[in-house]
C-alpha positions in Angstrom: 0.0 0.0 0.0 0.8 3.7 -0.6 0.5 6.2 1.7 0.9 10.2 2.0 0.4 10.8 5.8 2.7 10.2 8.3 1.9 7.3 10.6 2.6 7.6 14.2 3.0 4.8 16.7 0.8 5.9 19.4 2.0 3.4 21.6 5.1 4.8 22.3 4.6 8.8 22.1 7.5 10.4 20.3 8.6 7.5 18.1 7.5 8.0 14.7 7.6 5.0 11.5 7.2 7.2 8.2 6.3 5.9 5.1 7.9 6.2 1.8 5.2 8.1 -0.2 7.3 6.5 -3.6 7.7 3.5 -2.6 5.8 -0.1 -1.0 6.2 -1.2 2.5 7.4 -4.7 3.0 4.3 -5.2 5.4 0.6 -2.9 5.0 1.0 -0.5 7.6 -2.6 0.1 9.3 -3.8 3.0 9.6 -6.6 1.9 12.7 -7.3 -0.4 14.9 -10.1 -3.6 13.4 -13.1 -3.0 15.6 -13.2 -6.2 16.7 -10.0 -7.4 18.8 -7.7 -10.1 17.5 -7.9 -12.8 19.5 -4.4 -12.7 21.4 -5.6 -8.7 22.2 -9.0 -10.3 23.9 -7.7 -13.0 25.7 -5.1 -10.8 27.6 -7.7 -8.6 28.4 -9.7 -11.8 30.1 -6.3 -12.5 31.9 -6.1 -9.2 33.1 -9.7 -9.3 34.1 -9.1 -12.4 36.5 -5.5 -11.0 37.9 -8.1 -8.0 38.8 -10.2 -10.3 40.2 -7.8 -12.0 42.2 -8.2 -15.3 40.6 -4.6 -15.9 40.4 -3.1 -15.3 43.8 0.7 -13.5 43.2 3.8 -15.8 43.1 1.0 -18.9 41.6 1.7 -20.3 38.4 -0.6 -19.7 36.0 -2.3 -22.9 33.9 0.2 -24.3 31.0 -0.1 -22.9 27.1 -1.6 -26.3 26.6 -4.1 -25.8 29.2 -5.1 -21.9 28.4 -5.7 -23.3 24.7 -7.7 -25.8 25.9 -9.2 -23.7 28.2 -10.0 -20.8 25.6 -10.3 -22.8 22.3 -6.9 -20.7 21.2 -3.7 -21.6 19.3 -0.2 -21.7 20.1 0.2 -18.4 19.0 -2.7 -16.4 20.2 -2.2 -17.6 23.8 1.5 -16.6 23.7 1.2 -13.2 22.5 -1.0 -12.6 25.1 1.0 -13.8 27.7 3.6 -11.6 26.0 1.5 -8.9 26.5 0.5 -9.5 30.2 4.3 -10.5 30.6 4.8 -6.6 29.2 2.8 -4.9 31.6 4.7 -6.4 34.4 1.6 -8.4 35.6 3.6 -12.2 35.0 6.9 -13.1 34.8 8.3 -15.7 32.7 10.6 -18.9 34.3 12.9 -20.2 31.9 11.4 -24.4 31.3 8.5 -23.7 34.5 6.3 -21.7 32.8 4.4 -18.0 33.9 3.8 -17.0 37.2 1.9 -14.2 38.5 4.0 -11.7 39.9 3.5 -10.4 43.6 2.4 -6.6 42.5 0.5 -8.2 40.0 -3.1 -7.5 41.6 -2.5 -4.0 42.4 -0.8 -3.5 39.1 -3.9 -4.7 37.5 -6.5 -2.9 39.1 -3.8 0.6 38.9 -3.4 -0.8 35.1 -4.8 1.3 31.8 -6.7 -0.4 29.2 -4.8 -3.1 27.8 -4.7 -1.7 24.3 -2.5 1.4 26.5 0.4 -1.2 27.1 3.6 0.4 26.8 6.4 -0.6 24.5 9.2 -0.6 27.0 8.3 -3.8 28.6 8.1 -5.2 25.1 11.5 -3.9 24.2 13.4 -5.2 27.3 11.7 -8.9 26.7 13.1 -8.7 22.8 16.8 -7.7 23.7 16.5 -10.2 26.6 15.3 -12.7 23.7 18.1 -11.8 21.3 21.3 -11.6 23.3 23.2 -15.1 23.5 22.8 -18.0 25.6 25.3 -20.1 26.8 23.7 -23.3 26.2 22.4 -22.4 22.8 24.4 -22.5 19.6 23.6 -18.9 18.2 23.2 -19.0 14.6 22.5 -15.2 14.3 24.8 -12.9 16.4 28.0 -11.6 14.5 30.7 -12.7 16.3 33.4 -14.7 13.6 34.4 -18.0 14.1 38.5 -17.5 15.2 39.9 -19.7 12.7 38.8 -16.3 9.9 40.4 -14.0 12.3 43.9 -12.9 12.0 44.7 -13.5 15.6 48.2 -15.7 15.0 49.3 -12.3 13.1 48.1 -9.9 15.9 49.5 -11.8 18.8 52.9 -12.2 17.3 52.7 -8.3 17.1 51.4 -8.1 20.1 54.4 -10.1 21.4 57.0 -7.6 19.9 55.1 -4.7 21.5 55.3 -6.5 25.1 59.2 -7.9 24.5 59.9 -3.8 23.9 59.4 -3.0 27.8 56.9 -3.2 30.4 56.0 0.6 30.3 54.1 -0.1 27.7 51.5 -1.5 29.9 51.3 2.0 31.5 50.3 4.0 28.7 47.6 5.3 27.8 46.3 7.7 25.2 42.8 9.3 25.1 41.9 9.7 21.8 44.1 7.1 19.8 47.8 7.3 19.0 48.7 9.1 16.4 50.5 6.3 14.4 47.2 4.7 14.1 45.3 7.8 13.2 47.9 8.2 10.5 47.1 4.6 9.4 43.3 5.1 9.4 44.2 8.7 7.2 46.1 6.8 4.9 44.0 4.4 4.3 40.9 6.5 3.7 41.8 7.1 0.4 40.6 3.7 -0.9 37.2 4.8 0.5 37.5 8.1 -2.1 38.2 9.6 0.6 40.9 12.4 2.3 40.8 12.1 6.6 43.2 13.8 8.1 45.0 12.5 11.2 43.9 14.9 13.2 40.4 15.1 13.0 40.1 11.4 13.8 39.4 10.4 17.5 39.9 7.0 18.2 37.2 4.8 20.8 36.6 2.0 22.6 34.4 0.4 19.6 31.6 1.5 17.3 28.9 1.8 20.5 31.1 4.1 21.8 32.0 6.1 18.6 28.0 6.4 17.7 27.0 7.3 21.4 29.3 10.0 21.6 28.5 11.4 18.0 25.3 11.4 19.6 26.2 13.5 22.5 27.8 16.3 20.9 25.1 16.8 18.4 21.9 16.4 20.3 20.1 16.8 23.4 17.3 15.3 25.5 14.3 14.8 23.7 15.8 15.4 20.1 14.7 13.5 17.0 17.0 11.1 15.8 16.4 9.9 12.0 17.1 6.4 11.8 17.0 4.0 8.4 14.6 1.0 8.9 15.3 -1.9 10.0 17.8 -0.3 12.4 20.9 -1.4 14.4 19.4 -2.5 18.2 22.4 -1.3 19.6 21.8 1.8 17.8 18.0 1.8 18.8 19.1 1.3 22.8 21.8 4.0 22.8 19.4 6.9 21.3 16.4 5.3 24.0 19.2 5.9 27.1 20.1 9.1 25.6 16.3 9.9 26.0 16.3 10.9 22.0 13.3 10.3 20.3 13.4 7.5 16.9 12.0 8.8 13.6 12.2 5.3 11.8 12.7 5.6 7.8 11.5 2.8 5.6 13.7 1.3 2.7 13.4 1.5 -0.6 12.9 -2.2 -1.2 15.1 -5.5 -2.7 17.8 -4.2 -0.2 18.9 -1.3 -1.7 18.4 0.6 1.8 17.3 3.5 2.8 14.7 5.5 0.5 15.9 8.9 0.1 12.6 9.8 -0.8 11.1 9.5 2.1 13.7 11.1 4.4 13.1 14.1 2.1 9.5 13.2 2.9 9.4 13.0 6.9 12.2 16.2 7.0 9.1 17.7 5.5 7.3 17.4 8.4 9.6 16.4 11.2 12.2 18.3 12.9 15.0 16.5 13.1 18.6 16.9 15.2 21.1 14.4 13.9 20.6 10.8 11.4 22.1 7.7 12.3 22.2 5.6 9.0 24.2 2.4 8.1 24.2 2.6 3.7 26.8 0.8 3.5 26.4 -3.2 4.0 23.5 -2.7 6.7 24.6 -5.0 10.1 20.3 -5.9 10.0 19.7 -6.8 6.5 23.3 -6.6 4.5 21.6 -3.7 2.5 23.8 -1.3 0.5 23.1 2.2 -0.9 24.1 2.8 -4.8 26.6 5.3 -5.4 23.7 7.6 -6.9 21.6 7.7 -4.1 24.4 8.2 -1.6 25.3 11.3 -3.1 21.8 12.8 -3.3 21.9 11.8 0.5 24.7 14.0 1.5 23.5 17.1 -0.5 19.7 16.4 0.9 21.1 16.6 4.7 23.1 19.4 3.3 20.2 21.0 2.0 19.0 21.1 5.7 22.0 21.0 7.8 21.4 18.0 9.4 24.7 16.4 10.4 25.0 12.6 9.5 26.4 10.1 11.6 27.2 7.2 8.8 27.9 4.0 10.6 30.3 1.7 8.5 30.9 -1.8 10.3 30.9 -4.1 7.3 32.0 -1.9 4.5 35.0 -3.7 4.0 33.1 -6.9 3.6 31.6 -6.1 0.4 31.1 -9.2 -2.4 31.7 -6.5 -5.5 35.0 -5.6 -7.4 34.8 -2.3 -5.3 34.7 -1.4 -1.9 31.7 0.7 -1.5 31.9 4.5 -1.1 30.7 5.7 1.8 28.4 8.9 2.0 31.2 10.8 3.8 32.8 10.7 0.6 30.1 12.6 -1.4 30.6 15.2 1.7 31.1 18.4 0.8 29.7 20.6 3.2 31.2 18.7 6.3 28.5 17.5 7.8 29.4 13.7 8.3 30.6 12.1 10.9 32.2 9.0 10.0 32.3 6.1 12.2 34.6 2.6 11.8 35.1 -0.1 13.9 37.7 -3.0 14.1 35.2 -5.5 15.6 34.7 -7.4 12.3 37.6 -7.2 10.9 40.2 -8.1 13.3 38.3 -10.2 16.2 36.2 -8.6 19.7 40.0 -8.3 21.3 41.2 -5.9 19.0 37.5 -3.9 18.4 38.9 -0.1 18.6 36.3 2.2 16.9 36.9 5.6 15.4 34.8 8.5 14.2 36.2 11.2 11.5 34.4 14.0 13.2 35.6 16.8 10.6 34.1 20.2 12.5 33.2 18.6 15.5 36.4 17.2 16.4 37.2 19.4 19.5 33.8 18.5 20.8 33.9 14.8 20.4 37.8 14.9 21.7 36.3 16.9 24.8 33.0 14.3 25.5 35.7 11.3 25.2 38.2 13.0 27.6 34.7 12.8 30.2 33.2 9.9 28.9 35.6 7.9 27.8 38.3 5.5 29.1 41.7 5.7 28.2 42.8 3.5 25.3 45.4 0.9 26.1 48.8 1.5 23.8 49.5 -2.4 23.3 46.2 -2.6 21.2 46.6 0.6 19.3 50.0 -0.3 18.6 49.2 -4.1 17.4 46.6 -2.7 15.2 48.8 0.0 13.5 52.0 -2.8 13.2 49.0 -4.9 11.3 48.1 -2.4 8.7 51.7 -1.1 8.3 52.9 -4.6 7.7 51.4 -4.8 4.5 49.3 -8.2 6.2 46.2 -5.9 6.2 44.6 -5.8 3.0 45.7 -9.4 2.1 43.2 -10.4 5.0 40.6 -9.1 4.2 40.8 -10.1 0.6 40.9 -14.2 2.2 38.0 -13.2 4.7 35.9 -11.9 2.0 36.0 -14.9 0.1 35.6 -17.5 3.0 32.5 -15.6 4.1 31.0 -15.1 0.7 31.4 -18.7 0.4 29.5 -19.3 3.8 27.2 -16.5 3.0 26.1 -18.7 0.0 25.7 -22.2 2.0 24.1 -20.8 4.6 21.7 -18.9 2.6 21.2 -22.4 0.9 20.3 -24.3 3.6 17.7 -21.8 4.5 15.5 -22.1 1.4 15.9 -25.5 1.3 14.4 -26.6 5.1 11.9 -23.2 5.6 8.8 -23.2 4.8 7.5 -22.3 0.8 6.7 -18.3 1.2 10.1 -17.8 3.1 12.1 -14.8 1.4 15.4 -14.4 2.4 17.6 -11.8 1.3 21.7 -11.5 2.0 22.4 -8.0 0.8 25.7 -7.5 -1.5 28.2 -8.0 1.5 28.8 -8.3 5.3 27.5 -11.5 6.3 24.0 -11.6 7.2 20.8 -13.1 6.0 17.4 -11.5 6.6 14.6 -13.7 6.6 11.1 -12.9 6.3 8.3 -15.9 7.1 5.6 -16.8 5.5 1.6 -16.1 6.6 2.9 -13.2 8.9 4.6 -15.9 11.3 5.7 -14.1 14.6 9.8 -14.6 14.8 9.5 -14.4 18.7 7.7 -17.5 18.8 10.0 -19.5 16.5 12.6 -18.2 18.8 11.1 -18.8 22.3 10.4 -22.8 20.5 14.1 -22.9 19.5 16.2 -22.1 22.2 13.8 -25.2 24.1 15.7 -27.0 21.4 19.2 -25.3 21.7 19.2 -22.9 19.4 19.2 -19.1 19.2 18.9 -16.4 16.5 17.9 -12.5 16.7 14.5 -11.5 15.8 14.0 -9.2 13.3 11.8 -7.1 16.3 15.0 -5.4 17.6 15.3 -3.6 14.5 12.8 -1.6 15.3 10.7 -0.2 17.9 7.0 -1.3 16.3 6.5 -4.5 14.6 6.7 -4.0 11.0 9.6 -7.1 11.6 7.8 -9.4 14.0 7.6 -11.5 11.3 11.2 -11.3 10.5 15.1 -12.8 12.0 18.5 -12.6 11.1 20.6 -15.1 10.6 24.3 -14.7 9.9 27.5 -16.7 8.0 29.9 -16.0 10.6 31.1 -19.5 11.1 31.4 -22.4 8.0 28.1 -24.3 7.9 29.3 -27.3 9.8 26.9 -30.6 11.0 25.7 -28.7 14.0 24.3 -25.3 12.2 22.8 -26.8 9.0 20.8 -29.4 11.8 20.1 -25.5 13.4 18.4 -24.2 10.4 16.3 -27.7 9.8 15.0 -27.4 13.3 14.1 -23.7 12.6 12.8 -24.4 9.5 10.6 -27.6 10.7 9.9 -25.3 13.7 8.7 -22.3 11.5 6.5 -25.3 9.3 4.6 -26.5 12.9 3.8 -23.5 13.8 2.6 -22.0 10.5 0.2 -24.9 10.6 -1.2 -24.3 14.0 -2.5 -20.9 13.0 -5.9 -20.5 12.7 -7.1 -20.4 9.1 -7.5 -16.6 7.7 -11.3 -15.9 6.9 -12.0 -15.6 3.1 
């Protein structure tokens, strides 16, 4: 559908999803509530009802899923979203293999409670980032962290080594905003990105959380709008929520291409906006990229308005073309981008420095890192800047590239093969993610929540944003080869994913 109003998600005032008035969501967006409730909405409010009542006396479990389908002639499904939702309002808790239990406020809560239709997002959020982070008994077949043996850690250590063998001061020092041996490495290197940094306007972070957070600090404050391309970073989403910044969420323009330029010119007509947070290049969500073109009518449309662009680049060097990809600070020419890199997939978690080329705002960023920031730790800095000077740089990531294309294309295999017909999945044109989106609107949650019973783990597609145009939506990723144990992973989520699809309820005609 096509639409030429903005819609706003009234249940979380101040976070705003606008349409692309050129272009087609990937799910109808609608514009009011049915007037009769889906089922999952009306049996929560019936739960809610008898915690009101005092049915269910706090700390009790409540009856099984089994039993409350029984009980209510519901499926699966509709009695776990509305546990979810109950779970959200703080009136249940969840027990990992127990079941729900009815939480000691739970009464008072009820009875205190608005309409359950007035249910907060918070709670929703905080149950989704609890859902995707990693287990320790589950094999995680979507989280990014690389398998060691495509690391280059037998070249970093041995550097390492050299850097320890010169003295033990070397323990002691410090530096605030990067050495400048490695800012000179990052300049230099720049210029394969069709870019020119200089040194000096390059400050040098604990990773890309903490490049982005800051950014964020120097160029907004509480209870900005932050423009943010669709399906976003979590991370990203969390550190602009505890920065109390409000999320102006920007669709994409479709088959992966990311973000529609179109309708940020759109929503900057009718939003004000601080600061944009945008990922063009090899998206960490969906692997999207930005053409060349549309990059560069990017950087002159922020220019147009003088909103300052913080361009997050975490797997631009992981491209699957003959070129690297350009990023927008490239087509900069009125200064208003703030560049930030990371280490983290390159190079291993050990070795994840982060930088932003802050241009302008260099003084300011140096000065929120000097009171935000801890100091940086000299053996790393100067392990990383032996790396790249030793030539052994580039030659990596040429052999990573390949390996995880190679994966990329197994993986991505195995996943139309085992879910079910109607599965679309999508792996961008690099990094190494797959973004799947499930048939018959099938809630990712739930395949998760079923999953990590059977020992696996993934990250729904949810976290990407803060309403649920991606509840029916997960990433995968290719960061390790597809060995016995993660192709019998993506069966069991795909024979999952089949069950469930079958126990929904049949859709009127």
């Amino acid at each position: 559908m096509q639409s030429d109003a903005c819609c706003i998600d009234t249940a979380r005032p101040g976070h705003a999803i606008v349409p692309d008035p050129q272009f087609r969501f990937r799910r109808p967006v609608p514009t009011a509530l049915p007037r009769r409730l889906p089922r999952y909405r009306a049996l929560a409010a019936i739960l809610t009802e008898e915690l009101r009542a005092g049915r269910h006396r706090p700390g009790a479990q409540l009856p099984s899923v089994r039993q409350l389908c029984a009980d209510h002639g519901a499926s699966l499904a509709t009695v776990t979203h509305a546990l979810h939702r109950l779970e959200d309002a703080g009136l249940i808790e969840a027990r990992p293999r127990r079941g729900f239990f009815v939480l000691e406020s739970a009464v008072q809560a009820a009875r205190a409670a608005p309409p359950i239709d007035a249910i907060a997002l918070a709670g929703r959020r905080k149950r989704l980032i609890a859902l995707a982070t990693t287990q320790a008994d589950c094999l995680s077949l979507g989280h990014l962290a690389m398998d060691d043996a495509l690391l280059p850690l037998a070249a970093l250590k041995r550097l390492l080594m050299q850097q320890l063998r010169s003295g033990t001061s070397v323990l002691s020092t410090r530096s605030c905003h990067g050495t400048a041996a490695l800012r000179e490495q990052l300049a230099r290197r720049s210029r394969a990105l069709g870019c020119d940094f200089h040194a000096d306007d390059i400050v040098v972070t604990q990773g890309e959380a903490e490049a982005l957070e800051l950014s964020l600090r120097v160029l907004t404050r509480a209870g900005d709008r932050v423009a943010v391309a669709s399906p976003a970073p979590f991370r990203a989403l969390e550190i602009i929520a505890s920065l109390r910044l409000q999320v102006l969420e920007i669709p994409a323009s479709g088959d992966q291409q990311g973000l529609s330029v179109a309708a940020l010119a759109f929503a900057l007509q009718h939003h004000r906006v601080a600061a944009c947070v945008f990922e063009p290049s090899c998206a960490s969500a969906d692997g999207s990229l930005m053409s060349d073109a549309a990059k560069q009518q990017l950087a002159a449309l922020l220019a147009q308005h003088r909103i300052p662009l913080i361009e997050c680049d975490l797997m631009g060097d992981l491209y699957r073309g003959v070129q690297r990809p350009r990023p927008v600070k490239a087509f900069d020419r009125s200064d208003g981008v703030l560049y930030c890199g990371s280490f983290a997939c390159l190079t291993g978690p050990g070795f994840s420095l982060g930088y932003v080329v802050a241009g302008r705002h260099h003084l300011q960023l140096q000065a929120a890192r000097t009171v935000h920031g801890e100091l940086l730790p000299a053996p790393i800095a100067d392990t990383l800047t032996a790396f790249m000077a030793s030539g052994a740089f580039e030659p990596h990531l040429r052999r990573l590239r390949r390996r995880l294309a190679a994966q990329l294309a197994a993986h991505h295999e195995a996943v139309l093969r085992h879910f079910p017909p109607g599965t679309r999945v999508g792996a961008g044109q690099g990094g190494y993610v797959l973004w799947v989106e499930l048939p018959g609107g099938l809630d990712a949650c739930l395949l998760l929540e079923q999953a990590r019973l059977q020992g696996y783990t993934f990250v729904p597609g949810a976290v990407f944003s803060t309403g649920s145009s991606f509840d029916h939506c997960l990433r995968l990723t290719a960061s390790h080869p597809l060995d016995e144990a993660r192709a019998r992973g993506i069966r069991t989520l795909g024979e999952i994913a089949g069950r469930l699809l079958e126990s929904q309820p049949a859709k009127p005609t």
